[in-house]
C-alpha positions as a printed NumPy array, in Angstrom:
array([[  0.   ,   0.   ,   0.   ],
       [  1.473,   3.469,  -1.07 ],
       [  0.584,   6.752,   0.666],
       [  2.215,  10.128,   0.235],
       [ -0.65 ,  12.435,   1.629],
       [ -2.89 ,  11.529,  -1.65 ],
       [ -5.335,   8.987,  -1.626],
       [ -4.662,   5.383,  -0.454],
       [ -4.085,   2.809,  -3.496],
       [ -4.271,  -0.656,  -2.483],
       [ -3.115,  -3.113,  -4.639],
       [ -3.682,  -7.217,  -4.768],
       [ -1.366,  -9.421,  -3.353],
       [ -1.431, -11.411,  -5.845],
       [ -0.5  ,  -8.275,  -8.61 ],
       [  2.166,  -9.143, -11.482],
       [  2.755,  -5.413, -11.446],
       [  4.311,  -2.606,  -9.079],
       [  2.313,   0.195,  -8.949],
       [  4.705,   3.593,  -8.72 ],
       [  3.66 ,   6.997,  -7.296],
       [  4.523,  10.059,  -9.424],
       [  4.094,  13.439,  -9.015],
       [  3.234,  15.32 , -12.1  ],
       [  3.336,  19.194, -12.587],
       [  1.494,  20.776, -15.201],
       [  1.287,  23.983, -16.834],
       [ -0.245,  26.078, -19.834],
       [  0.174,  29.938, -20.803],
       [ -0.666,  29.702, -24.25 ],
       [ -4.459,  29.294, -26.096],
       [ -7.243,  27.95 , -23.833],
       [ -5.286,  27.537, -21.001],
       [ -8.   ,  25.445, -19.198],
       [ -8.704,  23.157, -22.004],
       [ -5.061,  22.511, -22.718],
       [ -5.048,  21.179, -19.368],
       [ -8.317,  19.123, -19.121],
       [ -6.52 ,  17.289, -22.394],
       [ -3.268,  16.818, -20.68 ],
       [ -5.648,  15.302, -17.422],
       [ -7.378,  13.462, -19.296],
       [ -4.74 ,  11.579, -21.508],
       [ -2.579,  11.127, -17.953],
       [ -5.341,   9.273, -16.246],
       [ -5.416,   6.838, -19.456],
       [ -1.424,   6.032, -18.253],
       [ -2.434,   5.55 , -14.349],
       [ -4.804,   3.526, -11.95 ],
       [ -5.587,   6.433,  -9.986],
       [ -5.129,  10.546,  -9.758],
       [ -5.438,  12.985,  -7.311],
       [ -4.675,  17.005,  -8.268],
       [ -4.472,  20.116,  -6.708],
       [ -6.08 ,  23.15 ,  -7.186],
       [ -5.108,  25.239,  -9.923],
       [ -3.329,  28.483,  -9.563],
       [ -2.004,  31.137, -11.79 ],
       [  1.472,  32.338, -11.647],
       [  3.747,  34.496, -13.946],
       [  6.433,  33.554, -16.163],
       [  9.641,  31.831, -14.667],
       [ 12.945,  32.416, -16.126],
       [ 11.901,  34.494, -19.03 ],
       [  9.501,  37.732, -19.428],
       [  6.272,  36.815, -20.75 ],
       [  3.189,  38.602, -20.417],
       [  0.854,  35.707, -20.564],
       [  0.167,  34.199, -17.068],
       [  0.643,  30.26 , -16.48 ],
       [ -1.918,  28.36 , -15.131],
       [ -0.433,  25.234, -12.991],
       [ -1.338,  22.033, -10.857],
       [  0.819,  19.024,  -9.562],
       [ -1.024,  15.973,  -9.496],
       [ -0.278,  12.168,  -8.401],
       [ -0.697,   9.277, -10.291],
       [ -0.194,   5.991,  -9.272],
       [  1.49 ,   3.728, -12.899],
       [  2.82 ,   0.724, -14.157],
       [  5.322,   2.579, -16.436],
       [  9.106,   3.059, -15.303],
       [ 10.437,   6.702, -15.864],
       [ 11.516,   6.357, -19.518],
       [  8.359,   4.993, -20.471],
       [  6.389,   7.229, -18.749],
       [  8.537,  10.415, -20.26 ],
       [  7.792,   9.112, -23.353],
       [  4.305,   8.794, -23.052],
       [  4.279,  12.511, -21.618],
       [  5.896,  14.104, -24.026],
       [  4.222,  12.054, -26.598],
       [  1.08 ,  14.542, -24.766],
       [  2.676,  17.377, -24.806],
       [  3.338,  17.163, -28.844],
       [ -0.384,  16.042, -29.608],
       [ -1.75 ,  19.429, -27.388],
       [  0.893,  21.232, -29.564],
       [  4.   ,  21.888, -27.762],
       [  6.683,  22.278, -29.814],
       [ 10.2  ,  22.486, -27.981],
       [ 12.96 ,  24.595, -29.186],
       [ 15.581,  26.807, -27.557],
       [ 15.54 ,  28.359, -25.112],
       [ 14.213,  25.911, -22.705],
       [ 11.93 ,  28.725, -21.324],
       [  9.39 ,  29.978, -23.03 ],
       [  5.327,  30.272, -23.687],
       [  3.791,  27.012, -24.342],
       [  0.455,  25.434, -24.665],
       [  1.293,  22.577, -22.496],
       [  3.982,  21.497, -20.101],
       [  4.182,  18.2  , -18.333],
       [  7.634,  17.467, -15.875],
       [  7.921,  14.492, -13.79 ],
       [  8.519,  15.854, -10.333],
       [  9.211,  12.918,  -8.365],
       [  8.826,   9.212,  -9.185],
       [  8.283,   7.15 ,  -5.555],
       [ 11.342,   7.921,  -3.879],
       [ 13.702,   7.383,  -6.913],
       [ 17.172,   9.159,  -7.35 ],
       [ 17.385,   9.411, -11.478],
       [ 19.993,  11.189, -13.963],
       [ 20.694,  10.306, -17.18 ],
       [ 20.269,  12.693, -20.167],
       [ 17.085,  12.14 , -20.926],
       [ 15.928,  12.663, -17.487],
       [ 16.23 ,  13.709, -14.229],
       [ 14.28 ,  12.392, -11.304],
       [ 13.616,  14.514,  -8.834],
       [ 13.151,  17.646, -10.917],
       [ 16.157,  20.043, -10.968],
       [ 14.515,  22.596, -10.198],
       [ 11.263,  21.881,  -8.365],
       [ 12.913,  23.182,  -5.073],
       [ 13.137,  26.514,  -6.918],
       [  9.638,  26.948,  -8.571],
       [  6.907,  28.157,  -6.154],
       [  3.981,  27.817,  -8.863],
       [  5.555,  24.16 ,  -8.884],
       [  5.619,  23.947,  -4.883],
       [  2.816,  25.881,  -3.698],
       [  0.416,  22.928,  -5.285],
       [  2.632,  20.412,  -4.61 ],
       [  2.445,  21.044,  -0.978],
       [ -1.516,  21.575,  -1.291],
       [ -1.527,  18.197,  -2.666],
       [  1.09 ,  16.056,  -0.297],
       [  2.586,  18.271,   1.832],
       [  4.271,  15.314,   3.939],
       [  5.964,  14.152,   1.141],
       [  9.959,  14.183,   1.429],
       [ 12.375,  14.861,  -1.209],
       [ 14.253,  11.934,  -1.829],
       [ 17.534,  13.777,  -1.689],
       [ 17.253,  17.011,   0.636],
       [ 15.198,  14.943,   3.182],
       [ 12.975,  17.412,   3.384],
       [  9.336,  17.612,   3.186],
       [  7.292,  19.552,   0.701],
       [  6.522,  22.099,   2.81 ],
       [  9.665,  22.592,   4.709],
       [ 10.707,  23.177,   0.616],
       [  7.999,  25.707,   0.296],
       [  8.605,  27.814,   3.067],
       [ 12.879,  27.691,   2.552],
       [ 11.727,  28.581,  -1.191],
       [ 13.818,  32.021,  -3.181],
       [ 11.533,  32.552,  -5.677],
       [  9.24 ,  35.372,  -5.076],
       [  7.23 ,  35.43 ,  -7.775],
       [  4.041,  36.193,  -7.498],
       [  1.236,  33.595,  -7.314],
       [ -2.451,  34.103,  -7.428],
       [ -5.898,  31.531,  -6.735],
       [ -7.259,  30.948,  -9.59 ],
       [-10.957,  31.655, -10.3  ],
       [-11.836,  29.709, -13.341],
       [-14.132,  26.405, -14.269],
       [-13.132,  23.606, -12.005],
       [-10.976,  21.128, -14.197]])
C-alpha cells in the first residue's frame, strides 16, 4: 500500500505489477489555457490507476519575461510505467496538445508536463532527471505540490514539501485561480 498524503491505493497481493507513485506538474500559458489542461488530465489518467490534483493556480512567467500568465497544478498518479516509459508517453502529450520544444528551454507554451518525483527514486541520465532540478526553486511548482502532499519528502534534501515551500527564493508572485473547475 502506497501513501504520500494523496489517496490510499491498495493493490492485490497477488498483482504481477508494481504500482509507482509520481508526481506530475502541469502547466499552460498559451491558447485555452483550461482546455489545454483538461486534455493533458485526461490523456494522464489513461497512463495511471488512480489521480489525485491540486487546485489550480495562476502564476507568472519563470525564467523568461512573458506577459501571458501560467496556469499550474501538480497531481499524483499511481502507474505501471518506469520513468523512460512514462517520459515518453508525456511528451508524446505534450506534442499532440501542440508543444513544440525549441531553444531556449523557457518559453510560452500550450502545455507542459515534468515528472517531479517518481516514488522515492534518485534518477539522472540525459534524458531525465528524477527529482526535478529545479522543483525546489519553482513556487507555482511547490505551492500545489504542498496543497496536494505536503508530507511528502524529497528523496535527496530529506525534506518535506513544505519545509521546501517555506525555505523557497523565488518570489514570484502567485495568485488563486478563479476559473471552471478542471
Amino acid at each position: 500500500m502506497y501513501t504520500s498524503g494523496i489517496k490510499e491505493c491498495s493493490v492485490a497481493a497477488n498483482s504481477r505489477f508494481k504500482l509507482h507513485l509520481v508526481f506530475l506538474s502541469l502547466g499552460s500559458n498559451t491558447g485555452d489555457r483550461e482546455a489545454n489542461l483538461k486534455n493533458a488530465i485526461e490523456r494522464i489518467e489513461i497512463l495511471g490507476v488512480e489521480m489525485t490534483r491540486s487546485p489550480v493556480i495562476e502564476s507568472e512567467a519563470w525564467g523568461y519575461d512573458d506577459e501571458c500568465k501560467y496556469l499550474n497544478l501538480v497531481c499524483g498518479i499511481f502507474t505501471i510505467l518506469g520513468p523512460a516509459e512514462l517520459l515518453s508517453e508525456l511528451q508524446e502529450i505534450e506534442r499532440d496538445l501542440g508543444r513544440v520544444r525549441t531553444k531556449p528551454i523557457f518559453e510560452a507554451r500550450t502545455i507542459d508536463i515534468d515528472i517531479l518525483m517518481y516514488d522515492d527514486e534518485i534518477l539522472e541520465s540525459d534524458a531525465i532527471t528524477i527529482p526535478h532540478p529545479r522543483l525546489t526553486l519553482r513556487n507555482f511548482v511547490l505551492i500545489p505540490f504542498a496543497r496536494l502532499s505536503p508530507n511528502t519528502v524529497h528523496p535527496v534534501l530529506k525534506k518535506t514539501i513544505s519545509e521546501l515551500l517555506k525555505d523557497s527564493p523565488d518570489k514570484s508572485q502567485i495568485f488563486p485561480y478563479h476559473g471552471h473547475e478542471l
